[in-house]
Phi, psi and omega in degrees: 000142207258140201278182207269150185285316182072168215298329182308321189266000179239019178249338157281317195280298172328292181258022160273321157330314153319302167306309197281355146279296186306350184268004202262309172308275185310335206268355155280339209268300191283006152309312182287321163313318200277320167268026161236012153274319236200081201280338218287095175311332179289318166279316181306293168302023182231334179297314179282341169253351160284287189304003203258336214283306175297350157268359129297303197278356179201013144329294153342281175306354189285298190270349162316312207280328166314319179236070151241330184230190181293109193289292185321300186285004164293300180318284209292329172312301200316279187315323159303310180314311166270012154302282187325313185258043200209297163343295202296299213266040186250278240296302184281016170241319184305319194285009220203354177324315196261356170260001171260132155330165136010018213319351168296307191318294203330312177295021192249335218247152173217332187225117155194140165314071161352114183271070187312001183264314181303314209274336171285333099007293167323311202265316172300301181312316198312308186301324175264328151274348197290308182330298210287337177302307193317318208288306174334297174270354167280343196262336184274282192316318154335303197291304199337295174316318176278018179231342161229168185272146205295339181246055168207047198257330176317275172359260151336265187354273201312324166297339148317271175338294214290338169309303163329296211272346164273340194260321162316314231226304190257327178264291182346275191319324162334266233295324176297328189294306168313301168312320186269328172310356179256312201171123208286293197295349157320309185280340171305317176266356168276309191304297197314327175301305189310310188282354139289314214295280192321325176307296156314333171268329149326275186343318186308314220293136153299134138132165150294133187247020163284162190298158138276103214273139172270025162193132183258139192275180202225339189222165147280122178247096194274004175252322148342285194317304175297332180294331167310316177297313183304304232276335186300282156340264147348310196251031168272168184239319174247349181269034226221280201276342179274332206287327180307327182319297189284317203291300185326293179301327169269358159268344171260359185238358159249331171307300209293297234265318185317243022128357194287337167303318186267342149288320184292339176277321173282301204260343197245356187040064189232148176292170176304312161327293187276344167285325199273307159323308169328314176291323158319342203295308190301335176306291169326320187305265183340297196314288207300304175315321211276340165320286212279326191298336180288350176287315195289331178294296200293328166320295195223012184094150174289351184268330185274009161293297172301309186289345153299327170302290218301314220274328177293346186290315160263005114337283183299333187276334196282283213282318191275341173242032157267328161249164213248349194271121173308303170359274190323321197283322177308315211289314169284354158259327176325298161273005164283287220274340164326288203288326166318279171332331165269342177282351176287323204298330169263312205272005166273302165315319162327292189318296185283352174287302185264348181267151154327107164322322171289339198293326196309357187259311193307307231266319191298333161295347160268330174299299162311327189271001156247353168276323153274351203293314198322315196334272181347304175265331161317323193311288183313292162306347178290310228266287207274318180312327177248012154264005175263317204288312219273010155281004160242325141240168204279167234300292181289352157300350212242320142303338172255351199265017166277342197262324195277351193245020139271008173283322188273317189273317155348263192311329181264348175266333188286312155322276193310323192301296196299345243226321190294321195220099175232158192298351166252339137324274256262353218248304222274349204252276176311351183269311185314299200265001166287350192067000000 
């Protein structure tokens, strides 16, 4: 019988819930902020590529420092920081309150003068938190291991996951929509309350969370240390083609994603309200998944599992970017955030299972830096495709046309993918590292 989650993991589990309604806020508050500073799909997308831009340039150094040092107080440093600065940036849209349009307004507007002092601002705070997040989350997924016991690591997750994605997804965006409709510069200090509250409930958890190292190091060597990470990693046969894998599926999917405030304001014509409904659909997703997916793995195997995830993707892309009915766009992130949620559910777990617990911050950071690294420049190409497209078709053709050509990338990763990741790779990888 698989023993208790016990008080640690759900003191853990509380604040990321937490945290994470406040990113549920912020993630309606600075889209919308950002496209009443700024109409330029091309700014939007570099706004979205400063915060994203630290999970290239520092990941890596992210898991040096994850298995050198106590992951709870990484963690608890991190969420202050990014408390603070969550703050400044409440602080400069109250200042700055009376000089922004309308957000009712926006979907009418197409052309405005970009407010360079606001928008430069954005993107540096954006930029300093995306750092203090790489570190934030390499270090809460490292913990993991040390807080529950190994066969109850499905689990966990999935009750993490499904936590995220109601509090994320589903409670947040309301709530959030409600907070700019009060006053623009609100949600921004409620999200910042969440991420002290998560700090105290970190703080509670007892005990030490430094690695346990098989030599003890004496210096930080950060190019050593990471090439340890590369060469363990590389010379795995499945997490090697899934981590390539994953950096594909989050470049096309950030591409797709880079403009999506301004299709939904053109082409779906939707208010603050119905963009923060949208945002319900990852919840609903996120829930069922996070329910389900260990079942559905054992149901039918972990590889067809990851090709049903792989297969939604241009599926969705297809679908979202032929039509104009918010609805339709609910329905469809709805099982794209499902199958998301089964593909974390086998490869993190996988991930904490087989890697070497000293290995574990470096080898998971090296994973991330290609699986996430990718972010950063999809950010960019979404950005530059449709400030490129709409000098030839027009303004909402131009906004859709990320979704046919993640539709097209889509459909060539699910062929390399599917060949790769099959339920005896994946059987033969956990067999490997139990010994």
């Amino acid at each position: 019988m698989a023993k208790k989650l016990g008080s640690s993991y759900w003191r853990l589990w509380s604040a990321t819930a937490i945290s994470n309604l406040g990113d549920g806020i912020s993630g309606v508050a600075y889209p919308w902020v950002a496209s009443a500073v700024t109409r330029s799909p091309l700014l939007i997308a570099a706004a979205g590529f400063a915060s994203r831009l630290p999970w290239l340039i520092f990941t890596l150094h992210a898991g040096v420092i994850t298995d050198r040092f106590d992951r709870r107080k990484l963690i608890i440093a991190m969420d202050t920081i990014r408390g603070v600065l969550t703050l400044i940036v409440g602080a400069i849209v109250l200042l700055n309150k009376d000089s922004l349009p309308s957000l009712n307004d926006l979907s009418s507007i197409t052309d405005l003068e970009t407010n360079w002092p606001l928008y430069i601002t954005l993107v540096i705070t954006a930029f300093l938190f995306g750092l203090a997040e790489v570190l934030r989350d390499n270090s809460a997924q490292t913990l993991m291991p040390s807080v529950v016991e190994s066969e109850n690591l499905e689990k966990a997750n999935g009750r993490m996951w499904s936590a995220e994605s109601l509090t994320n997804s589903f409670i947040g965006p309301p709530l959030g929509s409600l907070l700019i409709g009060l006053a623009i510069y609100l949600p921004f200090f409620v999200d910042a309350g969440t991420f002290f509250v998560a700090v105290a409930l970190i703080a509670s958890i007892s005990g030490s969370f430094k690695p346990v190292e098989e030599k003890p190091r004496e210096k930080i060597n950060f190019k050593s240390e990471i090439k340890e990470g590369f060469r363990w990693l590389w010379a795995h046969d499945l997490l090697r083609p899934m981590a390539i894998i994953l950096g594909a599926l989050n470049l096309v999917g950030t591409m797709v994603a880079a403009t999506f405030i301004l299709y939904t304001q053109e082409v779906l014509n939707t208010s603050v309200f119905v963009f923060a409904v949208l945002g319900t659909a990852g919840a609903v997703g996120g829930i069922a998944g996070g329910l389900l997916a260990p079942k559905i793995s054992e149901k039918i195997g972990s590889g067809p599992s990851l090709w049903l995830s792989l297969a939604m993707g241009p599926i969705g892309a297809v679908i979202i970017g032929t039509t104009s009915a918010w609805q339709v766009v609910w329905v469809v992130l709805l099982f794209q955030s499902f199958f998301s949620i089964l593909w974390n559910t086998i490869t993190v777990s996988l991930r904490q299972r087989i890697i070497p617990s000293h290995l574990l911050g470096r080898v998971n950071s090296v994973y991330r830096f290609f699986g996430w690294g990718s972010i950063p420049i999809g950010m960019f190409l979404g950005g530059g495709l449709v400030t490129i497209a709409q000098n030839f078709v027009s303004r909402e053709m131009a906004l859709r046309t990320p979704y046919f050509a993640g539709a097209a990338l889509g459909v060539l990763l699910f062929i390399f993918a599917a060949p790769r990741l099959t339920t005896k790779a994946i059987e033969h990888a956990r067999a490997e590292a139990q010994g």
